[in-house]
VEXGU-976327 format. One record per residue (C-alpha): residue number from 0; residue in one letter; x, y negated, z. Coordinates in steps of 0.001 Angstrom, whole numbers, always signed. Example, Ala and Ser with C-alpha at 12.3 -4.5 7.8 and 13.67 -1.06 7.14 Angstrom:
BEGIN
+-----+------+---------+---------+---------+
! pos ! code !      c1 !      c2 !      c3 !
+-----+------+---------+---------+---------+
!   0 !    A !  +12300 !   +4500 !   +7800 !
!   1 !    S !  +13670 !   +1060 !   +7140 !
+-----+------+---------+---------+---------+
***
This chain:
BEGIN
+-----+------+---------+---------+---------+
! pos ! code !      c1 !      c2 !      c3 !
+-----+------+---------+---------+---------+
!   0 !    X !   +3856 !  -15262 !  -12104 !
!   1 !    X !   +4115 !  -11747 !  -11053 !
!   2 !    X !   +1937 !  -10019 !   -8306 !
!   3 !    X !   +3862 !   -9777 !   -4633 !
!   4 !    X !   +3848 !   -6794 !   -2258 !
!   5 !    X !   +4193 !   -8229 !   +1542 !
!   6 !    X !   +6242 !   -6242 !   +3428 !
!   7 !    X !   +3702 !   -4345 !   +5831 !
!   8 !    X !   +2941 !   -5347 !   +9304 !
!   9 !    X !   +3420 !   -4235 !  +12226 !
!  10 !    X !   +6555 !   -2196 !  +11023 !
!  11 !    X !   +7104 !    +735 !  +12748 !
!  12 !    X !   +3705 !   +1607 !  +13164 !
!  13 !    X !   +1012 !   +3137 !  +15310 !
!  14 !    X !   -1722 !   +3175 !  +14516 !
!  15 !    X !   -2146 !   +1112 !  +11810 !
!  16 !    X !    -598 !    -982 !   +9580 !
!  17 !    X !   -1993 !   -4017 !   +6781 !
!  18 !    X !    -418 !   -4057 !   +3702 !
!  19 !    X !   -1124 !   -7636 !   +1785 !
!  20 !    X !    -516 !   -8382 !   -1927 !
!  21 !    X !    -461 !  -10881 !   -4014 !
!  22 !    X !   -2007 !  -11069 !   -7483 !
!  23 !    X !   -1515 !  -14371 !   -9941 !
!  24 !    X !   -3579 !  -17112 !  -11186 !
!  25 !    X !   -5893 !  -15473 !  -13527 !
!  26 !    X !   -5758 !  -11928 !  -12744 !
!  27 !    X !   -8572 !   -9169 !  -12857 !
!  28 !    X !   -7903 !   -5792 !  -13704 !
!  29 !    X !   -7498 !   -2545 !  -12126 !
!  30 !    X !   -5006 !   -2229 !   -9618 !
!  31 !    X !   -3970 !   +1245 !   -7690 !
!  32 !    X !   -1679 !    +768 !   -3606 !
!  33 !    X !    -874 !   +4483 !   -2988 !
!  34 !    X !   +1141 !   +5711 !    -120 !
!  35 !    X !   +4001 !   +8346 !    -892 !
!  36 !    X !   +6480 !  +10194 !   +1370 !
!  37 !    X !  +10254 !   +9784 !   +1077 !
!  38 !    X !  +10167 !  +13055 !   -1376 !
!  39 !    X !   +7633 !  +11645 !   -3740 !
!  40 !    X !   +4408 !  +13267 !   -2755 !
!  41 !    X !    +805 !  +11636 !   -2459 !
!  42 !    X !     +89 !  +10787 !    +752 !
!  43 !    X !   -2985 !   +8276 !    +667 !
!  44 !    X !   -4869 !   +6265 !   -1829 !
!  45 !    X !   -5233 !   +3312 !    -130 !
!  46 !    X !   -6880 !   +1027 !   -3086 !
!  47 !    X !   -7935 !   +1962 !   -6553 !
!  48 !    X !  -10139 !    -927 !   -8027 !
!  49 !    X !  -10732 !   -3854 !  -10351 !
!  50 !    X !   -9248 !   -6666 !   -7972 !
!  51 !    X !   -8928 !  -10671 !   -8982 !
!  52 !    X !   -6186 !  -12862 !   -8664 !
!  53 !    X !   -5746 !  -14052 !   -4863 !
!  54 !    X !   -4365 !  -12260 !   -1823 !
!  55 !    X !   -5503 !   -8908 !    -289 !
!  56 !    X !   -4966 !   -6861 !   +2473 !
!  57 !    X !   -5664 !   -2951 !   +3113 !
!  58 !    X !   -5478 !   -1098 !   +6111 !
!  59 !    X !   -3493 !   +2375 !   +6744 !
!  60 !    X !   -4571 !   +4410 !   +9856 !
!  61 !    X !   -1443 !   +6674 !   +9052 !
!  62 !    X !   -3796 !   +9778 !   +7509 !
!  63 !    X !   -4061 !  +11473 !   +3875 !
!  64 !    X !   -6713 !  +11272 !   +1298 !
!  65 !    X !   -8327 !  +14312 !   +3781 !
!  66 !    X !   -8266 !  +12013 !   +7090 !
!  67 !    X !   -5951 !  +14139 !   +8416 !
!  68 !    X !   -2475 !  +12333 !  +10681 !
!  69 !    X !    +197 !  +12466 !   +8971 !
!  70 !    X !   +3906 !  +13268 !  +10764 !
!  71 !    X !   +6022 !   +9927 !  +11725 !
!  72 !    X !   +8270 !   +9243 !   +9643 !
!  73 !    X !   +9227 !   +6724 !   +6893 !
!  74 !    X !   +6768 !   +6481 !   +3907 !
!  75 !    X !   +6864 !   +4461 !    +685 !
!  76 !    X !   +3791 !   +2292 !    -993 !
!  77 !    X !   +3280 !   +1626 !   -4336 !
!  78 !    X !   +1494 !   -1252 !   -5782 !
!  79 !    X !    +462 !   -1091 !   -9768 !
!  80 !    X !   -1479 !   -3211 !  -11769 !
!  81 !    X !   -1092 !   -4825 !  -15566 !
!  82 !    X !    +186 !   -7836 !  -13701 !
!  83 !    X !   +3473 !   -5324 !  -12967 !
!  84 !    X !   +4384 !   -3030 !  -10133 !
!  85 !    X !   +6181 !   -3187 !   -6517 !
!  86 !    X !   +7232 !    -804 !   -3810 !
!  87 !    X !   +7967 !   -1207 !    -175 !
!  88 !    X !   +8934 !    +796 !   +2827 !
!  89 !    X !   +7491 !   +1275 !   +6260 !
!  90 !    X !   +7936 !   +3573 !   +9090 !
!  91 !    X !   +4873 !   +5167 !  +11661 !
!  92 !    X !   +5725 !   +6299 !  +15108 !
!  93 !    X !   +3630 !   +8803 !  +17042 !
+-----+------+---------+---------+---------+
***
């Protein structure tokens, strides 16, 4: 089995959002959940860690890496690990 990227809820958003994955049955490595805008830029690393198989969930409070808001708008998330990779799409509202 591959890992799963939930689609994130609530969607729109404001404030925040939780993004939940899924990693398979006997998993443990290093796995990266980065936000991106729509033009490909980094926006927020939300997760970079060595994570086990199970679910997980991470918060976004719609800011960059500086803690700074960022603009509403629609944003993309990445999820990578060994176990493979998965995107997804969410919009914040101000």
């Amino acid at each position: 089995a591959l890992l799963s990227l939930r689609q994130n809820v609530p969607n729109p958003f404001n404030p925040a959002t939780r993004i939940e994955f899924d990693l398979p049955a006997g998993f443990r490595g290093d796995v990266a959940l980065t936000v991106y805008d729509l033009l490909g830029r980094e926006v927020r690393q939300l997760l970079r860690e060595v994570r086990s198989a199970g679910t997980h969930a991470v918060v976004w409070r719609g800011e960059d890496d500086a803690g700074r808001p960022v603009p509403a708008g629609v944003y993309l998330y990445r999820l990578r690990s060994a176990a493979g990779e998965a995107t997804g799409k969410m919009s914040l509202v101000r």
